[in-house]
C-alpha beads as a LAMMPS data file, in Angstrom:
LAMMPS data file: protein, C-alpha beads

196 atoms
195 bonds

1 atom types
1 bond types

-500.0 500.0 xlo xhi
-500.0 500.0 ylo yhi
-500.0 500.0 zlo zhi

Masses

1 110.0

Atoms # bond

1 1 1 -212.491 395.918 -100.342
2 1 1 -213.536 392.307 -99.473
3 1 1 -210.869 391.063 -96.569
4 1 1 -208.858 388.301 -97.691
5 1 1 -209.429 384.553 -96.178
6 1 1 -205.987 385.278 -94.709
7 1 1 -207.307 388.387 -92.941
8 1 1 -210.687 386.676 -91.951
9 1 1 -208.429 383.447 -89.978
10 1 1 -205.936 386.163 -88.458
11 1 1 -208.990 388.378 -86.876
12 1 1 -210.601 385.198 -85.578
13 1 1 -206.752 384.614 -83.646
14 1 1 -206.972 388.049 -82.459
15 1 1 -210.010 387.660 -81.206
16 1 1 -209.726 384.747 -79.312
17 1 1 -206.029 386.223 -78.132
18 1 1 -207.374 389.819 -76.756
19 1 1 -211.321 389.107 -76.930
20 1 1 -214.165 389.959 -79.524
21 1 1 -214.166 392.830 -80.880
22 1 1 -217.143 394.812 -81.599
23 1 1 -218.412 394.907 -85.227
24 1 1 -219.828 397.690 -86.996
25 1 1 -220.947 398.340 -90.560
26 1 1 -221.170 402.350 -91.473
27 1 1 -222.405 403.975 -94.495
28 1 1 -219.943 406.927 -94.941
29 1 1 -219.404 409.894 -97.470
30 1 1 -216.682 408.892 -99.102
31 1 1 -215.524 412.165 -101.038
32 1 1 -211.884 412.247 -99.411
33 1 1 -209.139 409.911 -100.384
34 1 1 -206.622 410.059 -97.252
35 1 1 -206.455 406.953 -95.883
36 1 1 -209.481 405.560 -97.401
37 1 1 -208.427 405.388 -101.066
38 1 1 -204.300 404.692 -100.641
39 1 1 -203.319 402.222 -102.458
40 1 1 -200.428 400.254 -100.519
41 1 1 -203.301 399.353 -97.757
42 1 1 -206.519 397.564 -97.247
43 1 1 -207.390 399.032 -93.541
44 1 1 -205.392 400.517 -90.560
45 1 1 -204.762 399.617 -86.971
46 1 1 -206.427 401.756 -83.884
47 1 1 -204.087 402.844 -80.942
48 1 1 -205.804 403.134 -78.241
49 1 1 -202.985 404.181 -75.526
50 1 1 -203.761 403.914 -72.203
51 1 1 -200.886 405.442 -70.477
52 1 1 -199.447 404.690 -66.586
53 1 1 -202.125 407.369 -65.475
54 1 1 -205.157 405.870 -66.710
55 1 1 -205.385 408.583 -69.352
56 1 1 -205.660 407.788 -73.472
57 1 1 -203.145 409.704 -76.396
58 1 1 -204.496 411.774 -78.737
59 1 1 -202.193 412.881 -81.442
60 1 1 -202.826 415.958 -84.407
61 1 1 -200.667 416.296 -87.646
62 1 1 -199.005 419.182 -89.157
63 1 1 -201.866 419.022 -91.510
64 1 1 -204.979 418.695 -89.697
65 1 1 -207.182 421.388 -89.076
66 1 1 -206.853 422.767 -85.608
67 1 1 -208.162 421.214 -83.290
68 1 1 -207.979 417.684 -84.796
69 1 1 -206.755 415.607 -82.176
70 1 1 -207.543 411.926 -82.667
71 1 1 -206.882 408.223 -81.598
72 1 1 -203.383 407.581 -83.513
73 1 1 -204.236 405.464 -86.258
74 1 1 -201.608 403.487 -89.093
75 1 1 -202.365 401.831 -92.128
76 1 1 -202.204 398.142 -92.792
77 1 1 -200.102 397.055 -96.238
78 1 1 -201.690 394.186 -98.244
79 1 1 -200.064 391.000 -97.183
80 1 1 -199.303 392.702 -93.928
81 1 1 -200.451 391.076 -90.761
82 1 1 -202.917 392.621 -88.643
83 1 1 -200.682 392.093 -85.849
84 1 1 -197.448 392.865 -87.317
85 1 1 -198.795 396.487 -88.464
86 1 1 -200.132 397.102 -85.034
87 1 1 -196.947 396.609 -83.253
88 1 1 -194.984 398.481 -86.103
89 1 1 -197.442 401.137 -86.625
90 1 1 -197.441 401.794 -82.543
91 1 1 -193.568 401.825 -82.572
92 1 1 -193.420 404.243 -85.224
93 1 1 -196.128 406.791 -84.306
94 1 1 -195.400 406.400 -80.213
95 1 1 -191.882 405.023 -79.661
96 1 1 -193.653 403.823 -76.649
97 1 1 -193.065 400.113 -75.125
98 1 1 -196.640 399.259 -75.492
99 1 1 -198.540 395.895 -74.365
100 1 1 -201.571 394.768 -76.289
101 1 1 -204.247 394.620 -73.806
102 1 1 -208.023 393.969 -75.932
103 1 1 -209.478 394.085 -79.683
104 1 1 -211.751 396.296 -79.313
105 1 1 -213.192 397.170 -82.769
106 1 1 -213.321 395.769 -86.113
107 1 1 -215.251 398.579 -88.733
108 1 1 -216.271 397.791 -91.974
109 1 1 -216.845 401.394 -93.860
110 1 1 -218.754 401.191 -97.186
111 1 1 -218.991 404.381 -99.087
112 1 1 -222.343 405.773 -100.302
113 1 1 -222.728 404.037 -103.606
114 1 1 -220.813 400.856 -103.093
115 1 1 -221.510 397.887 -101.824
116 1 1 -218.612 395.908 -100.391
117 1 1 -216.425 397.773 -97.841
118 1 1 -213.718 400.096 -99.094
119 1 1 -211.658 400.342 -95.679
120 1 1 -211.803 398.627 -92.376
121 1 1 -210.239 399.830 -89.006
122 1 1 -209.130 397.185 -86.289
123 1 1 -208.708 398.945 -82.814
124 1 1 -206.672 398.071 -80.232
125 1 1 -206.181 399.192 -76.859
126 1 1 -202.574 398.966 -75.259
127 1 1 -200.873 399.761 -72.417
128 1 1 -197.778 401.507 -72.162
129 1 1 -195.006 400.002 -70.457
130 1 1 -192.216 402.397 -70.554
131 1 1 -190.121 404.444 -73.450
132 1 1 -190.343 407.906 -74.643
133 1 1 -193.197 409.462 -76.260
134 1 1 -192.291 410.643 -79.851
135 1 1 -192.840 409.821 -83.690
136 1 1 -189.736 407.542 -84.903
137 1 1 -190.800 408.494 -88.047
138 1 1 -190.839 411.769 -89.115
139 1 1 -193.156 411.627 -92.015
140 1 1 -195.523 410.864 -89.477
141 1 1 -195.898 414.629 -89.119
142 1 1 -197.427 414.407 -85.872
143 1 1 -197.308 418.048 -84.246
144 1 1 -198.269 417.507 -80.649
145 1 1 -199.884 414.833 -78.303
146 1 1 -203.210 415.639 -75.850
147 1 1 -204.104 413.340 -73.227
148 1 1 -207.932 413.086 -72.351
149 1 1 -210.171 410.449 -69.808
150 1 1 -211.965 407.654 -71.473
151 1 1 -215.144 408.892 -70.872
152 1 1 -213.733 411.966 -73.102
153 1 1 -213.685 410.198 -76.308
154 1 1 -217.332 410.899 -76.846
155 1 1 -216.512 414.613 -76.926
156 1 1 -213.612 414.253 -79.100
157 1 1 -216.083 411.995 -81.474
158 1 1 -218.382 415.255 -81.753
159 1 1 -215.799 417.629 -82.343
160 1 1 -214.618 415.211 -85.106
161 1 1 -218.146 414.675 -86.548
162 1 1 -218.497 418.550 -86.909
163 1 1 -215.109 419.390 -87.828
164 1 1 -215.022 422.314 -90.645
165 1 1 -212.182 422.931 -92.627
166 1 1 -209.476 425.857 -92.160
167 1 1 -207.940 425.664 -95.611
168 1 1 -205.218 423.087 -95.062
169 1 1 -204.829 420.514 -97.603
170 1 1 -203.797 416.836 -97.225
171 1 1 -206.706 414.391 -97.150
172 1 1 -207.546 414.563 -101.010
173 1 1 -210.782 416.364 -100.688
174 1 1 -213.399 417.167 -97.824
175 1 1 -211.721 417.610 -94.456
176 1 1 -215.900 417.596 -93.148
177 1 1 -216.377 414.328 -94.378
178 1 1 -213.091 413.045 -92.682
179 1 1 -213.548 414.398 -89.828
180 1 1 -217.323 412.040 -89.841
181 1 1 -215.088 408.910 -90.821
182 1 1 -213.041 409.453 -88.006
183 1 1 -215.413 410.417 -85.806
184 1 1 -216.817 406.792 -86.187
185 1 1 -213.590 404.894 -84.455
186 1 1 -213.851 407.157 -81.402
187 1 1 -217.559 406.733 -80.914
188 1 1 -217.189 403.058 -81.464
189 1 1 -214.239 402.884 -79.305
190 1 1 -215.936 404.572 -76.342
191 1 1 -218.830 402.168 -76.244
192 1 1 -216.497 398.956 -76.366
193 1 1 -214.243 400.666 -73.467
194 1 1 -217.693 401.102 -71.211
195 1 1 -219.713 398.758 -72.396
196 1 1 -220.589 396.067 -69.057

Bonds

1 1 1 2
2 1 2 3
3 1 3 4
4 1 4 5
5 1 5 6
6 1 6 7
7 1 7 8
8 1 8 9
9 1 9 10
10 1 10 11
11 1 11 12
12 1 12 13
13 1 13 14
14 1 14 15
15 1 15 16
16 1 16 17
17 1 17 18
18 1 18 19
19 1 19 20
20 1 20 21
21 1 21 22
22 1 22 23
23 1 23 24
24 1 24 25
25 1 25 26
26 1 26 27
27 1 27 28
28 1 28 29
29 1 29 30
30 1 30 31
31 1 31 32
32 1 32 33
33 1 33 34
34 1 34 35
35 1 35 36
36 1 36 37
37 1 37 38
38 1 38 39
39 1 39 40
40 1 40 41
41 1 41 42
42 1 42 43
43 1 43 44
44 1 44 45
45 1 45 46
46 1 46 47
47 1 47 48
48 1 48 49
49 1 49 50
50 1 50 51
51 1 51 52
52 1 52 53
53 1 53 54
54 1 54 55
55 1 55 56
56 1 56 57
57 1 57 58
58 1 58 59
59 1 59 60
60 1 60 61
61 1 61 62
62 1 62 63
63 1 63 64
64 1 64 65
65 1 65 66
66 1 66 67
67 1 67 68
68 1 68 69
69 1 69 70
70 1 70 71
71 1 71 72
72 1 72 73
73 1 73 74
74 1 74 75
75 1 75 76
76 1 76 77
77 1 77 78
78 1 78 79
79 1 79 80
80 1 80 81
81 1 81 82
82 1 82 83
83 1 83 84
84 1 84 85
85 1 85 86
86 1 86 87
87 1 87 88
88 1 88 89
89 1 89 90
90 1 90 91
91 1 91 92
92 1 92 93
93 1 93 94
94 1 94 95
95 1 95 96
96 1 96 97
97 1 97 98
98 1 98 99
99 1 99 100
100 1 100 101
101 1 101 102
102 1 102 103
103 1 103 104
104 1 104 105
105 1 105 106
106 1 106 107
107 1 107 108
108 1 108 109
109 1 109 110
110 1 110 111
111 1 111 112
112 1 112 113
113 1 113 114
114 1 114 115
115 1 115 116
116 1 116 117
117 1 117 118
118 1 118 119
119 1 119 120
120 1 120 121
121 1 121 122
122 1 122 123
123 1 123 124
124 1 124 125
125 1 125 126
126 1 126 127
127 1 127 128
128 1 128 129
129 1 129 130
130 1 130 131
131 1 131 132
132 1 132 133
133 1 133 134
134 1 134 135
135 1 135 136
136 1 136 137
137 1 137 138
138 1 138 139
139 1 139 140
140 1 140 141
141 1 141 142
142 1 142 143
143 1 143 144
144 1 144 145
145 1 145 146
146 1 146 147
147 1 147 148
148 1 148 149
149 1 149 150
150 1 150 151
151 1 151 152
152 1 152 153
153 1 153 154
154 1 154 155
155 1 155 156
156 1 156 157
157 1 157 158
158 1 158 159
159 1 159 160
160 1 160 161
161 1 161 162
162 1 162 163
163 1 163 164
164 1 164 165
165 1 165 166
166 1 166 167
167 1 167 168
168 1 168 169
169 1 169 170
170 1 170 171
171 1 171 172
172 1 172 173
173 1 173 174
174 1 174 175
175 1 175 176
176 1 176 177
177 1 177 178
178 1 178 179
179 1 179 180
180 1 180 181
181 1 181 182
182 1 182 183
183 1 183 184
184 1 184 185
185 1 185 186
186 1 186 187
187 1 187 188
188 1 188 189
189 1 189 190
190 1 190 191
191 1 191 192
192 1 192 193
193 1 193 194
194 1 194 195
195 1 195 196
């Protein structure tokens, strides 16, 4: 899905708000449909949480195969802003008082026989600033929180990228080739957090 002209002039404000982001381009198997094919959204927002000790939030769902920990993600409703589903998507997964620190990422993911993009993430990195940590929402169905370094997303991108399926359902087809779309954000993320 092509952004819309709105989308393209709010990403150029967030950009020169919080900085550039990086931008990346990625070929992926597309034969899941969880976020990637919903409906009521053309991307999601990235949350990367940097909490008081210098350490990043991972979250896992109900759902996900074990193991799954990931950067909490939310989607982005057509006509939403950018912006406004960052700070609502943030509220709702965290209930954290969070600060906007950097745009760190803007993907573009095209699936294997297509040519324009069919989703596009837009990560963030915040910092929290006080509240308690837990879902507002609890169709979230987030199960636990992890807390790892920065330099630890790189691990967490592999463990992603070879993630094999234990038989849960909930992404609308292969949990492999979900676990390789999200694998993407954390790699992508870790080189714009280190990156000098």
């Amino acid at each position: 899905m092509e952004l819309s002209a709105d989308a393209v002039a709010e990403i150029g404000r967030l950009a020169y708000r919080y900085g550039p982001p990086r931008r990346v381009r990625t070929t992926i198997d597309d034969s899941f449909d969880d976020p990637i094919r919903k409906e009521d959204r053309f991307g999601e927002v990235c949350m990367v949480i940097r909490r008081p000790n210098g350490n990043l939030l991972l979250a896992i769902k109900t759902f996900y195969p074990r193991g799954a920990y990931r950067l909490p993600t939310g989607g982005i409703h057509h006509g939403e802003q950018i912006g406004d589903a960052l700070v609502r998507e943030a509220r709702e997964e965290t209930g954290l008082d969070l600060e906007v620190r950097r745009f760190l990422a803007h993907i573009a993911y095209v699936g294997r026989d297509e040519r324009a993009p069919l989703f596009h993430t837009f990560a963030f990195s915040l910092d929290e600033r006080g509240g308690t940590l837990g879902a507002l929402d609890d169709s979230e169905q987030i199960e636990a929180w992890r807390e790892i370094t920065p330099g630890d997303l790189g691990r967490v991108a592999d463990f992603l990228d070879d993630l094999r399926s234990d038989g849960t359902r909930g992404v609308e087809g292969s949990w492999r080739a979900w676990g390789k779309f999200r694998a993407v954000v954390h790699r992508v993320v870790h080189e714009a957090l280190f990156d000098t």
